[in-house]
BALOBA-1460 file (C-alpha; in Angstrom, 3 decimals):
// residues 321
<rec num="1" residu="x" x="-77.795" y="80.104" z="-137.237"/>
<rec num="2" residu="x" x="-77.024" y="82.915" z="-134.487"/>
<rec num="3" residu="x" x="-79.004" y="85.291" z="-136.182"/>
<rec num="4" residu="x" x="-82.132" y="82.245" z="-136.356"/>
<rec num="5" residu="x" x="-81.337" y="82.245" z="-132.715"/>
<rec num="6" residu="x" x="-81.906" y="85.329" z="-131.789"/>
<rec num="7" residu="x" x="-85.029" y="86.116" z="-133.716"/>
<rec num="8" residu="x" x="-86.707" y="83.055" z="-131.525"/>
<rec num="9" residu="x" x="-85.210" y="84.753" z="-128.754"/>
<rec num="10" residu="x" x="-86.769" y="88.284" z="-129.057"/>
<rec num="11" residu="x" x="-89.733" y="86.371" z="-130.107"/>
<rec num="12" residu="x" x="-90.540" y="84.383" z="-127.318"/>
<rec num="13" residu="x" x="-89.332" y="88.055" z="-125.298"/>
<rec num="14" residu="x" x="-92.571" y="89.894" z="-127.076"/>
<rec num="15" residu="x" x="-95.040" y="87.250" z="-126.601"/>
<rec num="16" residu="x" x="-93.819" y="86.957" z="-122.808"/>
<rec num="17" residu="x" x="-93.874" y="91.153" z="-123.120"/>
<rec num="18" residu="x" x="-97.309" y="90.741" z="-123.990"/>
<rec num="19" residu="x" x="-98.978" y="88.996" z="-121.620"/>
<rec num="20" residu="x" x="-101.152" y="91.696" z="-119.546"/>
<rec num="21" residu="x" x="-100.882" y="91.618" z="-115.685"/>
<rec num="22" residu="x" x="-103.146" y="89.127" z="-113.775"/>
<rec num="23" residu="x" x="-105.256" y="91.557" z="-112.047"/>
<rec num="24" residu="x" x="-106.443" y="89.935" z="-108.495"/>
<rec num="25" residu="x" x="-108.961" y="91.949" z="-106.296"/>
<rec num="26" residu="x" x="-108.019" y="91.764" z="-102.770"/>
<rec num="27" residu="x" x="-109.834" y="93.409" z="-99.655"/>
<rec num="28" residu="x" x="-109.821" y="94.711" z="-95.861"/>
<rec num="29" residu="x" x="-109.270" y="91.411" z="-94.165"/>
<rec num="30" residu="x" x="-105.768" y="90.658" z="-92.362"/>
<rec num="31" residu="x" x="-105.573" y="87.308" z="-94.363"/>
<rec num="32" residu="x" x="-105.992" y="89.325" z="-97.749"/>
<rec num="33" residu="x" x="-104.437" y="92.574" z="-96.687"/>
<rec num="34" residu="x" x="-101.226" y="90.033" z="-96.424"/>
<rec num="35" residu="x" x="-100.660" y="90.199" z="-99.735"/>
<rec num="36" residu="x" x="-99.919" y="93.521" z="-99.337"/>
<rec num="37" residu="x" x="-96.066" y="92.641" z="-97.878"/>
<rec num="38" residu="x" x="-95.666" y="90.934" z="-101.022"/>
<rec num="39" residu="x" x="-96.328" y="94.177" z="-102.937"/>
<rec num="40" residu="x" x="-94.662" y="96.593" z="-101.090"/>
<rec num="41" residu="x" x="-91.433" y="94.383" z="-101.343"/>
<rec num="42" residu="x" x="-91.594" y="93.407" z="-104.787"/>
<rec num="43" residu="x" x="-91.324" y="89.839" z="-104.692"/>
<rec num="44" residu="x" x="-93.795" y="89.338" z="-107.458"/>
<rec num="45" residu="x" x="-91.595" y="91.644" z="-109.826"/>
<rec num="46" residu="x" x="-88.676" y="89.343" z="-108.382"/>
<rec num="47" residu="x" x="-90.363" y="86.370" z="-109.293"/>
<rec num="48" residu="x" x="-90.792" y="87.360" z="-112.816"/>
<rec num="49" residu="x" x="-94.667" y="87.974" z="-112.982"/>
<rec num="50" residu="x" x="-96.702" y="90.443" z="-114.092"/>
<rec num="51" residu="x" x="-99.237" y="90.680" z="-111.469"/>
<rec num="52" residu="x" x="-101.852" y="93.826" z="-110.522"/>
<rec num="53" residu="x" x="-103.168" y="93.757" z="-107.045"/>
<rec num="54" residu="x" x="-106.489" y="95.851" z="-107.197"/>
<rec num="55" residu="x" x="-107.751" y="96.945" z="-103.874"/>
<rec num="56" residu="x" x="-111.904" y="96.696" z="-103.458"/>
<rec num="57" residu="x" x="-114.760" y="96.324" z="-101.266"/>
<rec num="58" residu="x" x="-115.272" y="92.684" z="-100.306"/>
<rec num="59" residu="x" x="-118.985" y="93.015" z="-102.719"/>
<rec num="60" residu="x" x="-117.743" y="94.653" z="-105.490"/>
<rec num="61" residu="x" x="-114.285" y="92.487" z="-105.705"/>
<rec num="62" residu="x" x="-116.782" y="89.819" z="-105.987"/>
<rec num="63" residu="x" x="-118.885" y="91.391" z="-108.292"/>
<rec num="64" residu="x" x="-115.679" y="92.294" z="-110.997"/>
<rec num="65" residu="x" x="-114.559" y="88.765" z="-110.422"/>
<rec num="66" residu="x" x="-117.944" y="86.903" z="-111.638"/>
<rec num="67" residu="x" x="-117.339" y="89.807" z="-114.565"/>
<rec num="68" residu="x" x="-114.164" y="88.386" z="-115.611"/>
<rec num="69" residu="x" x="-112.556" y="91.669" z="-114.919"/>
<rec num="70" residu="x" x="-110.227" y="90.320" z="-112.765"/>
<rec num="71" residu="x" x="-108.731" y="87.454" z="-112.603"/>
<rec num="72" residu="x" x="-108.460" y="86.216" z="-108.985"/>
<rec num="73" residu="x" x="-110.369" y="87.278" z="-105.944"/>
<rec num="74" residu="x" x="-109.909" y="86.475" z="-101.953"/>
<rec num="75" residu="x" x="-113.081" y="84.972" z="-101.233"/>
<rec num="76" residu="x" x="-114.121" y="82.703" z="-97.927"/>
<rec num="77" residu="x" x="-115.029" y="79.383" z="-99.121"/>
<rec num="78" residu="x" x="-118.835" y="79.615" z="-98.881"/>
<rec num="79" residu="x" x="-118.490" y="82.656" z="-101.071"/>
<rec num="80" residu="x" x="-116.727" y="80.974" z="-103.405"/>
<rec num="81" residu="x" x="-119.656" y="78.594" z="-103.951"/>
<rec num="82" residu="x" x="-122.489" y="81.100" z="-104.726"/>
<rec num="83" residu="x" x="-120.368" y="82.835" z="-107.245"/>
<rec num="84" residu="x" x="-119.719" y="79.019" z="-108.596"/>
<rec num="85" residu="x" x="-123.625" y="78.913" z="-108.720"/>
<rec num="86" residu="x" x="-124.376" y="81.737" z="-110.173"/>
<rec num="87" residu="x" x="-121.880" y="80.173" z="-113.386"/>
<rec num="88" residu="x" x="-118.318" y="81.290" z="-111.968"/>
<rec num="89" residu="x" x="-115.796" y="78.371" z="-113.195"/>
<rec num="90" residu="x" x="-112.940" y="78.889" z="-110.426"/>
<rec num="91" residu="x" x="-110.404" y="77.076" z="-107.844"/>
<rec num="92" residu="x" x="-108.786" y="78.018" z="-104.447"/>
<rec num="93" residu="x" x="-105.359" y="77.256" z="-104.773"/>
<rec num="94" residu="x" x="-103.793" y="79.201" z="-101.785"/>
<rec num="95" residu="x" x="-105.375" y="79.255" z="-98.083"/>
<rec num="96" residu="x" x="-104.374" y="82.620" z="-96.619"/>
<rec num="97" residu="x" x="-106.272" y="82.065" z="-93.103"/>
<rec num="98" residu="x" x="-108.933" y="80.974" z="-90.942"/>
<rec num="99" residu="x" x="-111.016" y="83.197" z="-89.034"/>
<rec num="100" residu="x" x="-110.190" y="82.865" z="-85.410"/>
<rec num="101" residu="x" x="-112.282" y="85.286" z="-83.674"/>
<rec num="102" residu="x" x="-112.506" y="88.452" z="-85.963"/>
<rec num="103" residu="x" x="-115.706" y="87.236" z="-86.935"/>
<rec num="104" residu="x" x="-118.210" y="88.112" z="-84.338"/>
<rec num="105" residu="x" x="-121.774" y="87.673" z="-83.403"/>
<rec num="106" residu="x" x="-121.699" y="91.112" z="-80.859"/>
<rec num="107" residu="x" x="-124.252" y="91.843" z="-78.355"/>
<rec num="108" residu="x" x="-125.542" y="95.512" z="-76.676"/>
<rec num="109" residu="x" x="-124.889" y="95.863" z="-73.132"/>
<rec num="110" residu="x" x="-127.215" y="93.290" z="-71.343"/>
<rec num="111" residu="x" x="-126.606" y="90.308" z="-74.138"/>
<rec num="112" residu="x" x="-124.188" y="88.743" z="-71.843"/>
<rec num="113" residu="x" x="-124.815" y="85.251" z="-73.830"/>
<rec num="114" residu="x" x="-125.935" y="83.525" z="-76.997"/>
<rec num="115" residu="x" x="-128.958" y="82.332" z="-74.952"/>
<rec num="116" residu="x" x="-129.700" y="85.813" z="-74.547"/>
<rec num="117" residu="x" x="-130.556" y="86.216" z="-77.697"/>
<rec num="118" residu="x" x="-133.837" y="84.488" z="-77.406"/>
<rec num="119" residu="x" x="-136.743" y="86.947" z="-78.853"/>
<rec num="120" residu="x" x="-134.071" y="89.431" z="-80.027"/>
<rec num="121" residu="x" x="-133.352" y="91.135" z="-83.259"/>
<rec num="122" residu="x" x="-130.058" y="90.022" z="-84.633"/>
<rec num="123" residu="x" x="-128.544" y="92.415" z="-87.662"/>
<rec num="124" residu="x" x="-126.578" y="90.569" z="-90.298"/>
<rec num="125" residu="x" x="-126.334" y="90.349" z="-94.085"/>
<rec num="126" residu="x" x="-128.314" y="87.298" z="-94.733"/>
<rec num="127" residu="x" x="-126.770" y="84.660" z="-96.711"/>
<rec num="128" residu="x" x="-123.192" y="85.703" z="-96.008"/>
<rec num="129" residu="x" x="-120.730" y="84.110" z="-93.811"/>
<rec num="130" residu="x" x="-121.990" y="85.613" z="-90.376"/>
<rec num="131" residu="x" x="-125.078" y="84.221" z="-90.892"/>
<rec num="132" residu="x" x="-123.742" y="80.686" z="-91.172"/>
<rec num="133" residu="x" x="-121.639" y="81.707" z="-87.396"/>
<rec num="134" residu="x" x="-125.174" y="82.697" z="-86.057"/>
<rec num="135" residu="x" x="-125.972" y="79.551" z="-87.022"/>
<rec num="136" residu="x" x="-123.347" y="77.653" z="-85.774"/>
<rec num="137" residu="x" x="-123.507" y="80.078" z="-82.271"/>
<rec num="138" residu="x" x="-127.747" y="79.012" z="-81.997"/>
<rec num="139" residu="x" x="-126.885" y="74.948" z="-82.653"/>
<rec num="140" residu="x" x="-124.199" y="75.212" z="-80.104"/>
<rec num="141" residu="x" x="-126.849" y="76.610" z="-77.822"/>
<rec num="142" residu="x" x="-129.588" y="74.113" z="-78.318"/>
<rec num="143" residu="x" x="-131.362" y="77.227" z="-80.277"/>
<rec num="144" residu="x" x="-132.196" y="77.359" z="-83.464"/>
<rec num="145" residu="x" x="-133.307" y="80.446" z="-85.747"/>
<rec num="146" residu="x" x="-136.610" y="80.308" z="-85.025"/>
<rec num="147" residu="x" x="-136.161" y="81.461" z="-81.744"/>
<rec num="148" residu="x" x="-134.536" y="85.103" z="-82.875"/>
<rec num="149" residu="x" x="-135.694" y="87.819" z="-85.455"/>
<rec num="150" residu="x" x="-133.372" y="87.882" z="-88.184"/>
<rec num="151" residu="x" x="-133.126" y="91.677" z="-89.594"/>
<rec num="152" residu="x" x="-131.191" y="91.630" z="-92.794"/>
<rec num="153" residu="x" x="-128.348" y="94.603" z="-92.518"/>
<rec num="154" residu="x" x="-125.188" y="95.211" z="-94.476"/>
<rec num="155" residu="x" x="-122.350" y="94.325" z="-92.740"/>
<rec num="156" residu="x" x="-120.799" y="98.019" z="-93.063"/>
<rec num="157" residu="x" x="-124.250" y="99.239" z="-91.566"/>
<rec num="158" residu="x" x="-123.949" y="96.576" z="-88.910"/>
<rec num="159" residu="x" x="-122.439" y="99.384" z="-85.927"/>
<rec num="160" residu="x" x="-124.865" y="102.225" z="-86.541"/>
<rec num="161" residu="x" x="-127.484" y="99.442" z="-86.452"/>
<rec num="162" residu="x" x="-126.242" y="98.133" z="-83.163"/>
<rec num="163" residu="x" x="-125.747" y="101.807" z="-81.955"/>
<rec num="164" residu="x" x="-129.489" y="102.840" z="-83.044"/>
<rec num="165" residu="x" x="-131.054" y="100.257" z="-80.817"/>
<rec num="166" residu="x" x="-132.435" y="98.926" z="-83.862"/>
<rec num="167" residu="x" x="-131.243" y="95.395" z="-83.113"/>
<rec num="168" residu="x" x="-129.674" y="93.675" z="-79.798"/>
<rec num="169" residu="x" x="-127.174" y="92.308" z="-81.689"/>
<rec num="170" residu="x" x="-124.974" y="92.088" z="-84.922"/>
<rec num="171" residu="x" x="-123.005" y="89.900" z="-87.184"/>
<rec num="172" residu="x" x="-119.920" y="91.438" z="-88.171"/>
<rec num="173" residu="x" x="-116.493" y="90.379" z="-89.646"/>
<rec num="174" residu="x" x="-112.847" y="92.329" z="-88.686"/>
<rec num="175" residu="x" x="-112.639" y="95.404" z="-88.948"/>
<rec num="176" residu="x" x="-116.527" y="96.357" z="-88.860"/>
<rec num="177" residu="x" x="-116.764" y="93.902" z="-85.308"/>
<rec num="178" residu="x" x="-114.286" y="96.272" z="-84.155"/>
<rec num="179" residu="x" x="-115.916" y="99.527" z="-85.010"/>
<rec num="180" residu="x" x="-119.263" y="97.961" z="-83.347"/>
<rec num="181" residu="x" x="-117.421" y="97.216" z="-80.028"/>
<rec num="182" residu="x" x="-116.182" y="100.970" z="-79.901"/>
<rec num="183" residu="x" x="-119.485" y="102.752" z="-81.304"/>
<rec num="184" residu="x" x="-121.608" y="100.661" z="-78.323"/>
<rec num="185" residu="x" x="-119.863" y="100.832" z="-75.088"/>
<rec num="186" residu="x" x="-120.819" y="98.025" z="-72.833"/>
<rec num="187" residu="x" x="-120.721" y="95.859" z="-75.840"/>
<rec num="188" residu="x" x="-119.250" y="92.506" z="-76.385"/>
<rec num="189" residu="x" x="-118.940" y="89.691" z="-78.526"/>
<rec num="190" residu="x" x="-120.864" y="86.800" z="-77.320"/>
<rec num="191" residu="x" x="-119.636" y="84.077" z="-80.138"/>
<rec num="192" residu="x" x="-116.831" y="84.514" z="-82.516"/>
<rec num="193" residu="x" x="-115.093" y="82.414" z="-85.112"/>
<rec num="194" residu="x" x="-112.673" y="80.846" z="-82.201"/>
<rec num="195" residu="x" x="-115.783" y="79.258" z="-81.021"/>
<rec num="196" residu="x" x="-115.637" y="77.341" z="-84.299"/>
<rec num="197" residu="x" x="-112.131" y="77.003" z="-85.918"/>
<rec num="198" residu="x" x="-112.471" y="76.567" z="-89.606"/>
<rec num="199" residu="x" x="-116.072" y="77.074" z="-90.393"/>
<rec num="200" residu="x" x="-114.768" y="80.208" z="-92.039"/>
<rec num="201" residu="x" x="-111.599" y="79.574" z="-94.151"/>
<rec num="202" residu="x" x="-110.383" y="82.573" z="-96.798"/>
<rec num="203" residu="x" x="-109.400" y="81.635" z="-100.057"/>
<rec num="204" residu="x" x="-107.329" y="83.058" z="-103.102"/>
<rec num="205" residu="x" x="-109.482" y="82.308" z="-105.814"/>
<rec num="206" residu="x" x="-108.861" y="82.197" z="-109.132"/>
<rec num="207" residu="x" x="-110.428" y="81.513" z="-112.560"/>
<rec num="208" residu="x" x="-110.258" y="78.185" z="-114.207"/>
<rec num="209" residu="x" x="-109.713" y="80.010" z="-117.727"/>
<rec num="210" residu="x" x="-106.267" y="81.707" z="-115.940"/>
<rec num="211" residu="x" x="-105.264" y="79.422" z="-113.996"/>
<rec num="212" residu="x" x="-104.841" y="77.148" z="-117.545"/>
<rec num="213" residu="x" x="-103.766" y="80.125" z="-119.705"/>
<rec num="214" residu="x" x="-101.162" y="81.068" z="-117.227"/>
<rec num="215" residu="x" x="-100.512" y="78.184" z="-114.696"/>
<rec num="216" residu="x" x="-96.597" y="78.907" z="-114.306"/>
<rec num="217" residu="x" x="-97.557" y="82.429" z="-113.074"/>
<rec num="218" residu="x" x="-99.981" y="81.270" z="-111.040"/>
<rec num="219" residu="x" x="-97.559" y="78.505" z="-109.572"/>
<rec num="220" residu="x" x="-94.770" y="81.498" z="-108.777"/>
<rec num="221" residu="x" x="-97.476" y="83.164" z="-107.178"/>
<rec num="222" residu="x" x="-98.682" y="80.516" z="-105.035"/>
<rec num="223" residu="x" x="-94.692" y="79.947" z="-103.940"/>
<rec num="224" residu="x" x="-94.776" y="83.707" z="-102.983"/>
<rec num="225" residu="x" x="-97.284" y="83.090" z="-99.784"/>
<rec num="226" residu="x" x="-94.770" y="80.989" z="-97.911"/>
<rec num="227" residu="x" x="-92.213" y="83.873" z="-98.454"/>
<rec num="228" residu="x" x="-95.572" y="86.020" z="-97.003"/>
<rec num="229" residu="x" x="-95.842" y="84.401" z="-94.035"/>
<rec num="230" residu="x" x="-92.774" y="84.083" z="-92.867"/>
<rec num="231" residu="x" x="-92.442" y="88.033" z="-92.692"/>
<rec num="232" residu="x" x="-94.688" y="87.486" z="-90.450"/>
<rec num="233" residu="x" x="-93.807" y="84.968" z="-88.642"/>
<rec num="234" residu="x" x="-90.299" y="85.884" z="-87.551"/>
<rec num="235" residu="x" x="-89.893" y="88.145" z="-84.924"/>
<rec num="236" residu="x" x="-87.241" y="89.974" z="-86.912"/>
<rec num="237" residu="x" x="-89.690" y="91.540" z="-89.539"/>
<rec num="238" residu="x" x="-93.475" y="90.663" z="-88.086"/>
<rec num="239" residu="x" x="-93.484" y="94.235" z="-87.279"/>
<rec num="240" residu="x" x="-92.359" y="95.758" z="-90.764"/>
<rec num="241" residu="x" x="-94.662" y="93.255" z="-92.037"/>
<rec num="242" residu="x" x="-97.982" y="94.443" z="-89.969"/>
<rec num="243" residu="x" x="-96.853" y="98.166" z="-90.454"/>
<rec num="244" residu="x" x="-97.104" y="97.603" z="-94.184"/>
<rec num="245" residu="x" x="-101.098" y="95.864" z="-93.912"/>
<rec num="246" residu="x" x="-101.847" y="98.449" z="-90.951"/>
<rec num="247" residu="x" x="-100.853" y="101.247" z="-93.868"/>
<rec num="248" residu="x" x="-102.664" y="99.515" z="-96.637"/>
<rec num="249" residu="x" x="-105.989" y="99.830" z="-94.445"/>
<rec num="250" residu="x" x="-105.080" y="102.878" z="-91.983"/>
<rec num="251" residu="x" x="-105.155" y="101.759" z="-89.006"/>
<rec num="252" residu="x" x="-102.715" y="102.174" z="-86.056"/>
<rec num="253" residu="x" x="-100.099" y="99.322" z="-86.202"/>
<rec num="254" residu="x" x="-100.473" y="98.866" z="-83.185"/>
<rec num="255" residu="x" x="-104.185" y="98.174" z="-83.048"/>
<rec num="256" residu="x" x="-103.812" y="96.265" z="-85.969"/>
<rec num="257" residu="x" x="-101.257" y="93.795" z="-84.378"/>
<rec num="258" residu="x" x="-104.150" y="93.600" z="-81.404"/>
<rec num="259" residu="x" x="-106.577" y="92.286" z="-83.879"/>
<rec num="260" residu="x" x="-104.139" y="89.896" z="-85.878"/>
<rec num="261" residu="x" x="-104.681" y="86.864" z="-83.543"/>
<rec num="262" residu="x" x="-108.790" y="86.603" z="-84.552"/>
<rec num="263" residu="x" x="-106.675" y="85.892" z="-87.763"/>
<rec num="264" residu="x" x="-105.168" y="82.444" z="-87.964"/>
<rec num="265" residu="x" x="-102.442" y="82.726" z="-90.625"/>
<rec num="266" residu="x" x="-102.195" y="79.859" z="-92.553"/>
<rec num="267" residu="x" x="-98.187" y="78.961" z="-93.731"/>
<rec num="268" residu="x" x="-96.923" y="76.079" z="-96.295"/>
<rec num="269" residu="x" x="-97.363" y="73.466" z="-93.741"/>
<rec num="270" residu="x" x="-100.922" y="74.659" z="-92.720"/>
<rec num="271" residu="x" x="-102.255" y="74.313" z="-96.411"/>
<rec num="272" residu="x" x="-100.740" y="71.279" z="-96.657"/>
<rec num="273" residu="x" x="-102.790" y="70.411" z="-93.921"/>
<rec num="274" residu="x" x="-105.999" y="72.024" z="-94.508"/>
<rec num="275" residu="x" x="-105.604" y="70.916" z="-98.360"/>
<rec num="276" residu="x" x="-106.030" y="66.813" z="-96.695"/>
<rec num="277" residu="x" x="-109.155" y="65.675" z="-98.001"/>
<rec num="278" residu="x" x="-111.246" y="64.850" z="-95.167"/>
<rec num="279" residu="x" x="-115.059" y="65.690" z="-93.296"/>
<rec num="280" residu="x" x="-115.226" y="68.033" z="-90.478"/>
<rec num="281" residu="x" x="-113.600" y="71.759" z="-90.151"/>
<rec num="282" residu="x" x="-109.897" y="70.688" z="-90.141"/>
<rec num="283" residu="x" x="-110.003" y="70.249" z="-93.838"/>
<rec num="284" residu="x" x="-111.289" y="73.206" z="-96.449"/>
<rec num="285" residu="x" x="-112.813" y="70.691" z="-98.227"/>
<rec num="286" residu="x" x="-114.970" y="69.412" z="-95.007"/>
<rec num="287" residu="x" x="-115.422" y="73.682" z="-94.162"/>
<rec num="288" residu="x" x="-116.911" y="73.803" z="-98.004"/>
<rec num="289" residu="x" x="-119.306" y="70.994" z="-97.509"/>
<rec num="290" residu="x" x="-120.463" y="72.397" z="-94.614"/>
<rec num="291" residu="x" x="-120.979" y="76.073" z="-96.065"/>
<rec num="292" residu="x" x="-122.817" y="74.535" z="-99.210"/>
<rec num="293" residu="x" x="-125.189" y="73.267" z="-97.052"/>
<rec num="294" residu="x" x="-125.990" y="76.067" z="-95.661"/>
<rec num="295" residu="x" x="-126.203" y="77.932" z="-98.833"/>
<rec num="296" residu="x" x="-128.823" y="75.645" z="-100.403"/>
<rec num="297" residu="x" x="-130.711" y="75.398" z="-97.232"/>
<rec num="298" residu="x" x="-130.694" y="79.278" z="-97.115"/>
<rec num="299" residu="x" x="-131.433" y="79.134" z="-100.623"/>
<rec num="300" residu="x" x="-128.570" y="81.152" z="-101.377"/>
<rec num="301" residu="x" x="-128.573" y="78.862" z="-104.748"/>
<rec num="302" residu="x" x="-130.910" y="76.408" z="-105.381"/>
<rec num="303" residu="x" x="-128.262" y="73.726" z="-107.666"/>
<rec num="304" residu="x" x="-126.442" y="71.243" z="-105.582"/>
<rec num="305" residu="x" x="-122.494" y="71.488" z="-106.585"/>
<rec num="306" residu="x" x="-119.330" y="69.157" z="-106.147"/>
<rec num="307" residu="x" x="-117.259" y="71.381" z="-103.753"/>
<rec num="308" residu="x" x="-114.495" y="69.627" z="-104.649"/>
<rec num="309" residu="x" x="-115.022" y="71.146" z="-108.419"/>
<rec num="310" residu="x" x="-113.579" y="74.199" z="-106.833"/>
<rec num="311" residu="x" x="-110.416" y="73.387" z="-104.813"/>
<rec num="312" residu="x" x="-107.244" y="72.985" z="-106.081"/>
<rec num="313" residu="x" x="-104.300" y="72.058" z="-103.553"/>
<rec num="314" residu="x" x="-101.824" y="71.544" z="-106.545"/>
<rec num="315" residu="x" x="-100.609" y="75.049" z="-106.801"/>
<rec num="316" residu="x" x="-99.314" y="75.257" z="-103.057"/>
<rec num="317" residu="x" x="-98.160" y="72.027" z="-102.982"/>
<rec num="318" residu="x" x="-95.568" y="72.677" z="-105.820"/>
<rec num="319" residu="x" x="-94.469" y="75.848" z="-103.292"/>
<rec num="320" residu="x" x="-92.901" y="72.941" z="-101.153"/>
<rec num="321" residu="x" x="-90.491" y="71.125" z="-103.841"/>
């Protein structure tokens, strides 16, 4: 009987053994970068999962996750969508921010206003999230697109853009806003995600295929990002815990900690609250409508989805029991 015993024990030890690491690709945005406390402490290994953060450009982390060479991605919410549209089964189950002013619509010296935008050149990537802010920045303006000239730009190209003279202004998300502001003196923003609180909401994504294969890693994970920010939250550790992202991305701690505010850092009790199924930008799920509009009126995608297909509140709100 012992002997049975211990043969299901080693057993169940070498199929557990076996499970590969969920790989998640994670990139240069203080929401994401985050996870990177996590990491450096070794909670995860604590935990008892095998988990492989895998650092990437915001693009190509998208482009490995629609692959299925990763398992999870951090994603905004709009993003999520097009890579739903393009065939991409997957739910956010943790909200690691909103933006709150580290996106940025930034304007050269003498675009003092939105409204001075009117029969400018505005550089953006097209389709992507700063293009839904422009649009947000024009409708708060009584403007609409029409009265700019949209160049299409790379985001990472958006500063030597600006600097060129090529446009009068740029759309630009934390830390490439940043690197505008310094590369054009005189520069400012003119509208930023503060102007709009939850249009823009960052996601940890992952696959629907995981998420049932391995759901009670994926639930230790999600009760990890409490643990996350609360580092940052207490006064005790916030610095330790914005030394380790400042590292991850080399930047100055200091200048890093400058930025974090245009970061709203989203705890327990603000995905519970986020998670509440309502309209409007308090709720991801009103944020998502919002951005899927925007995509199929952009033509982004051209099939209508059921946004809430693709959120999945579940996983966090096991973190609180």
């Amino acid at each position: 009987m012992l002997r049975s015993l211990a043969a299901l024990v080693l057993a169940f030890a070498a199929v557990h053994a076996a499970d590969p690491p969920l790989k998640v690709a994670y990139s240069d945005w203080p929401g994401w970068t985050a996870w990177e406390i996590a990491i450096q402490k070794g909670w995860f290994k604590e935990a008892g999962v095998n988990v492989e953060f895998v650092w990437m450009e915001y693009g190509p982390s998208m482009e490995a996750f629609q692959a299925g060479k990763v398992d999870a991605v951090t994603v905004t919410n709009g993003d999520q969508l097009v890579m739903g549209a393009a065939g991409k089964a997957s739910k956010g189950i943790i909200l690691t921010d909103y933006s709150n002013g580290n996106d940025m619509i930034v304007g050269k010296p003498g675009i003092n206003s939105v409204k001075d935008l009117k029969g400018k050149k505005v550089g953006l990537e097209v389709g992507f999230v700063e293009h839904l802010l422009l649009l947000k920045a024009l409708e708060a303006n009584g403007m609409t697109e029409a009265d700019i000239t949209l160049v299409n730009v790379p985001t990472n190209d958006t500063p030597q853009t600006l600097a060129s003279g090529q446009v009068d202004a740029i759309g630009a998300w934390y830390p490439v806003s940043g690197q505008a502001l310094e590369q054009v003196p005189g520069s400012k923003p003119i509208f930023t995600s503060k102007d709009a609180p939850g249009l823009i909401y960052d996601f940890t994504v992952v696959a629907t295929e995981s998420l049932t294969k391995r759901k009670a890693d994926w639930l230790k994970i999600a009760a990890i990002w409490p643990k996350v920010t609360a580092y940052l939250a207490d006064p005790a550790t916030r610095e330790d815990g914005i030394k380790i992202m400042a590292a991850r991305v080399n930047v100055p701690p200091a200048k890093y900690a400058a930025a974090m505010p245009g970061t709203f850092i989203l705890d327990l009790a603000g995905n519970l609250e986020r998670f509440a199924k309502t309209d409007g930008l308090g709720s991801v799920y009103g944020s998502s409508k919002i951005a899927h509009a925007f995509n199929l009126a952009n033509k982004v995608y051209d099939k209508p989805l059921n946004v809430e297909d693709f959120i999945d509140p579940s996983f966090i709100q096991a973190a609180k029991k």
